[in-house]
N, C-alpha and C positions, 0 to 999 in steps of 0.2 A: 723359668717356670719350674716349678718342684711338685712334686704328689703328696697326699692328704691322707692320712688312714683317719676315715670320719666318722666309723662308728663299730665295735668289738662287739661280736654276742658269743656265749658259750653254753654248753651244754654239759651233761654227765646223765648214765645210764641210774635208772631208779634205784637201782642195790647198794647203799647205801652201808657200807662195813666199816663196824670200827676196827683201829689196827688190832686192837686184841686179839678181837675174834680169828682174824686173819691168822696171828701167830699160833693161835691153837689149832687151827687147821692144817697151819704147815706142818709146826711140829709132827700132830698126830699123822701127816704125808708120808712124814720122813723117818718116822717112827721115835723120835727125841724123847728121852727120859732122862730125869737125873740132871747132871753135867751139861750132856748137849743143849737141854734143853732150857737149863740158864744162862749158855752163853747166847742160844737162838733169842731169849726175853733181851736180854742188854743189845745184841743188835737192835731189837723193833725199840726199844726204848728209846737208843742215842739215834731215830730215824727224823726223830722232830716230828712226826703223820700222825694223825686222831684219826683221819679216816679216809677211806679210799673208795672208790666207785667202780663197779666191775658189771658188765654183760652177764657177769654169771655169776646166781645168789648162793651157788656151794661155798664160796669160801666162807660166809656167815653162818655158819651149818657145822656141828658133828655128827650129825645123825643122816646116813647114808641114802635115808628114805627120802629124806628130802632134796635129794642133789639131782638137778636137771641134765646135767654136762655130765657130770664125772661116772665110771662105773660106778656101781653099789658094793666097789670091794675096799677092803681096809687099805691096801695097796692101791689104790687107783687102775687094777690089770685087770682090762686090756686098754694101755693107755690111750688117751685120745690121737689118731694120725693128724699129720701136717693137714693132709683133705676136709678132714674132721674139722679142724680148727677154721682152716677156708671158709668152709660150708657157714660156720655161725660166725664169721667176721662179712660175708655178703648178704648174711640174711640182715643184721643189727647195724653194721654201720653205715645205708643210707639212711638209716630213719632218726638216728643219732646226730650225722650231719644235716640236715636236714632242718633238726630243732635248732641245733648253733646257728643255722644261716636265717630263719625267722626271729630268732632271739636277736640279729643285728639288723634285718630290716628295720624293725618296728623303731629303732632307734636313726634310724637314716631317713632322709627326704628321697630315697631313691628306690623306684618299684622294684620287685624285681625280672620284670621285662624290658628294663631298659639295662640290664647290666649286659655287657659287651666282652669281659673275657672272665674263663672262671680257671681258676688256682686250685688244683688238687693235690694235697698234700698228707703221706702218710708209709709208713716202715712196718706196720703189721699187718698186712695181708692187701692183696692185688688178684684181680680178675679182670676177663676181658668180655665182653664189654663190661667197663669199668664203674666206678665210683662215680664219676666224673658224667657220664649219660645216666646215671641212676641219679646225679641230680640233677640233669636239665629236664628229665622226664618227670619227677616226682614233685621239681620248683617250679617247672612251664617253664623255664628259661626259654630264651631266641634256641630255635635250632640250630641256627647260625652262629653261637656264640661260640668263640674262640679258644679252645678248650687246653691246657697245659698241664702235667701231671708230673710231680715230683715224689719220688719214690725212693723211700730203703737210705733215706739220707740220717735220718737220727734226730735226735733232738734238737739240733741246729736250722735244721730245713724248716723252720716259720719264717729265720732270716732269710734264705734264701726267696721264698715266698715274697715277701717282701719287696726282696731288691729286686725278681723279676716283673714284679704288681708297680715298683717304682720303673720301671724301665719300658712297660706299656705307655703308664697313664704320662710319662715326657714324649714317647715318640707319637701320641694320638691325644690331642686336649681336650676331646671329649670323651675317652675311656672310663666304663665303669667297670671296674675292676673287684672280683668276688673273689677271697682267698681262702678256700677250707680247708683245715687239719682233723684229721680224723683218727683217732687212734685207740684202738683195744688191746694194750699191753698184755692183759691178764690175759685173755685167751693160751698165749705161749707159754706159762708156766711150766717149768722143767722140776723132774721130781729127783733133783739130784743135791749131791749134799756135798759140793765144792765150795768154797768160798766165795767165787765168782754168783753160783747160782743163788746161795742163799741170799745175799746181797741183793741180788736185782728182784730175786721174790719179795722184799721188805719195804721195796721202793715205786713200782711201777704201778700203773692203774690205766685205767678205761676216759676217755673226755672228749669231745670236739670243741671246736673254733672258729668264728668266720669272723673275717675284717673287709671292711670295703675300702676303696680305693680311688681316687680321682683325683685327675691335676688339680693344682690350686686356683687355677682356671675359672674354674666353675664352685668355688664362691664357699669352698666347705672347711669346716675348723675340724680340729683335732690333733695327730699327734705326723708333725711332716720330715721325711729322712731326709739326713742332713750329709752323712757322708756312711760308707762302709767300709769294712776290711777284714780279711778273712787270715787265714797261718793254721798252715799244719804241722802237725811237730810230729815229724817220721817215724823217730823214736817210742812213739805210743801207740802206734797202728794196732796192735794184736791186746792193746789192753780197755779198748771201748768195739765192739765188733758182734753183726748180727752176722748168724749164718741158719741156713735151711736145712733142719733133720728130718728126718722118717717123722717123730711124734713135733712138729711146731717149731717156730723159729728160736735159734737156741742165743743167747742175748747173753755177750760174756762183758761183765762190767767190773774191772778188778779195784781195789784196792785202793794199788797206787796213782787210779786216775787225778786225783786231791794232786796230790807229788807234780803231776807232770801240766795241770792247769798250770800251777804255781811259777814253774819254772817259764811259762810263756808267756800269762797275761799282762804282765807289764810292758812287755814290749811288744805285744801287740796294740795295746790300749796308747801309748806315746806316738805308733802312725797312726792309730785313727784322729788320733787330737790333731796332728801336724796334717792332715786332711781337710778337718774342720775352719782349720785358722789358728788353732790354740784355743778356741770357745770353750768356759768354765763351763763344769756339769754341775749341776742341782738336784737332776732328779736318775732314777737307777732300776732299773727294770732287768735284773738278772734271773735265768735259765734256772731253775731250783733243781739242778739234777742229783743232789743229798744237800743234808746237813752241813758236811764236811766241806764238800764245794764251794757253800757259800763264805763257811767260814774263812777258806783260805782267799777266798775273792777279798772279803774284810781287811783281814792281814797285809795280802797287797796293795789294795789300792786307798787305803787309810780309811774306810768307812765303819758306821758302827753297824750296829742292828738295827738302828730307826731306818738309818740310808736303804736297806733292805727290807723293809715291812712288807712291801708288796711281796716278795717273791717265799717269804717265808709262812705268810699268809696262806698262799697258796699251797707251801708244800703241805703244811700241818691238815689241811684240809681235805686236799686232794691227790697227795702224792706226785709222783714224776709222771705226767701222761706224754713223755715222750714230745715230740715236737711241738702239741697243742699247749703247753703247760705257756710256753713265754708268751702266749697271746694272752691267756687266763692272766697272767703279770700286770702285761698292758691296759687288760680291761679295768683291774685295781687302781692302775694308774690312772686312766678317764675318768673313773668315776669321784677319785678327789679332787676332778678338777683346778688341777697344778695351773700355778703360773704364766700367762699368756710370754711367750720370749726364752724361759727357761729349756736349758738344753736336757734331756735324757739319753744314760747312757744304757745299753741293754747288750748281753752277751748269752752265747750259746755255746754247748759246748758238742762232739758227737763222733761217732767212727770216723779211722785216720791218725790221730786223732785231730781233726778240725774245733778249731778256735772263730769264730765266727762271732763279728761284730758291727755294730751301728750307733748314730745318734740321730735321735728325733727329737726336733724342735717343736713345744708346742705351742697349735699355729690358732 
């Protein structure tokens, strides 16, 4: 018996920014002129993003009058505190998640009062009561439903999601299994001018995700795991890493993370195969956590840019939403309705640094 992801929906918050705009707001943040501020355009340039989606419409704004969030000073002081940031990630991200999980009903034969355990998934903000009873209260879910929460994992944790949603719906053949990602990157924006930070300002955005779940049991198509494997590479620990300040979670994404994928995804990807049986892949459902990343993914594993269309798709559109992003993949993937037998392979990457992988067959 194996499990089903039978039907993907996704969401993104109304705001609506192109990368442009965004860089002119950074800049004028950080106060960029000159120099700075040409090398700031070739970062957002080489980001591959058109446009990003954010909880909050100041970034599309230079004019101070109109910023909801931000103080009304040229400097941003008195920055926004960590609480601050709390407060408008509990008020926006049930109603965010919320639309994801209706946007995958409607494509499922399954109500959602019959779903049986739910998946909550997300690295930018945590209260208690949580995410997780704001949506069995706000979806009618069972009160009873069986509720799990993965947190502060990074952009790898949909697989995780996943492999736990696959390890319900084997040990119970009639589990329906509801998996959310939720995630408002932009809230934590940091007004600093390292390289780490401007980076992850050029890359991150606002999106949720729901996938459903159910053994193959009960009769559902779509995309079924086939085997997983995960590697951490020690070595990288301090160069993908969230941590908690006074002003917002501070999100250091360096560089050399390109470098240190590189050095491991091959031989992670040769146990996941020797897992599978040796099963050929066809189809590729990679983590868009930059440009750069994927590029070196290409490099490695012999693919070109078509073999990646999904995942590039999504960056140019929507930027990196952090864990939600490799479901937003999947869903590109469903909808061109690949190959009934054909194998996909899909990677993630995240603090640790964790290497995180799977294939789904689709069924």
């Amino acid at each position: 018996m194996r499990s089903v992801i039978s039907a993907i929906g996704t969401a993104v918050p109304e705001n609506k920014i192109p990368q442009k705009e965004i860089l002119e707001f950074m800049a004028n943040a950080h106060g960029f002129e000159g120099k700075d501020k040409t090398r700031l355009k070739a970062l957002y340039r080489a980001s591959g993003i058109q446009t990003r989606h954010s909880v909050i419409p100041d970034y599309g704004s230079l004019n101070m009058e109109d910023w909801t969030f931000y103080p009304k000073s040229k400097d941003l002081s008195p920055f926004p505190t960590t609480q601050q940031r709390s407060l408008l990630y509990k008020e926006t991200a049930p109603d965010l998640a919320m639309q994801a999980v209706r946007n995958c009903i409607q494509k499922s034969n399954i109500k959602l009062d019959e779903v049986t355990h739910l998946i909550t998934i997300s690295c930018t903000g945590m209260y208690a009561p949580g995410l997780d009873i704001d949506l069995v209260n706000g979806l009618k879910l069972r009160p009873n439903v069986q509720r799990t929460c993965i947190n502060f994992m990074g952009c790898y944790a949909a697989i995780t999601g996943i492999r736990t949603a696959d390890a319900f719906c084997k040990a119970d053949p009639k589990a329906k299994v509801l998996v959310v990602s939720t995630e408002l990157c932009t809230i934590h924006f940091q007004n600093k001018t390292d390289e780490d930070n401007l980076l992850a300002n050029a890359l991150f955005s606002d999106g949720a995700a729901a996938l459903l779940m159910t053994s193959s049991e009960q009769g559902n198509k779509g995309l079924s795991p086939v085997a997983f494997h995960n590697q951490i590479l020690n070595d990288g620990g301090e160069n993908m890493a969230w941590d908690i300040g006074d002003f917002g979670f501070e999100m250091k994404l360096s560089s050399y993370v390109p470098i240190l994928i590189e050095s491991g995804i091959e031989g992670m990807i040769d146990q996941l195969k020797t897992k599978m049986g040796g099963s050929s892949i066809q189809q590729y459902a990679i983590h868009p956590g930059g440009k750069r990343i994927l590029e070196v993914i290409e490099q490695e594993l012999n693919l070109d840019k078509n073999d990646n269309r999904y995942a590039y798709e999504v960056l140019q559109n929507y930027g990196n939403m952090s864990s939600a992003t490799l479901i937003f993949v999947l869903e590109k993937l469903m909808q061109e309705k690949p190959t009934k037998g054909e194998n996909c392979l899909s990677v993630a990457f995240g603090p640790g640094l964790t290497l995180e992988s799977m294939v789904l067959e689709i069924a």
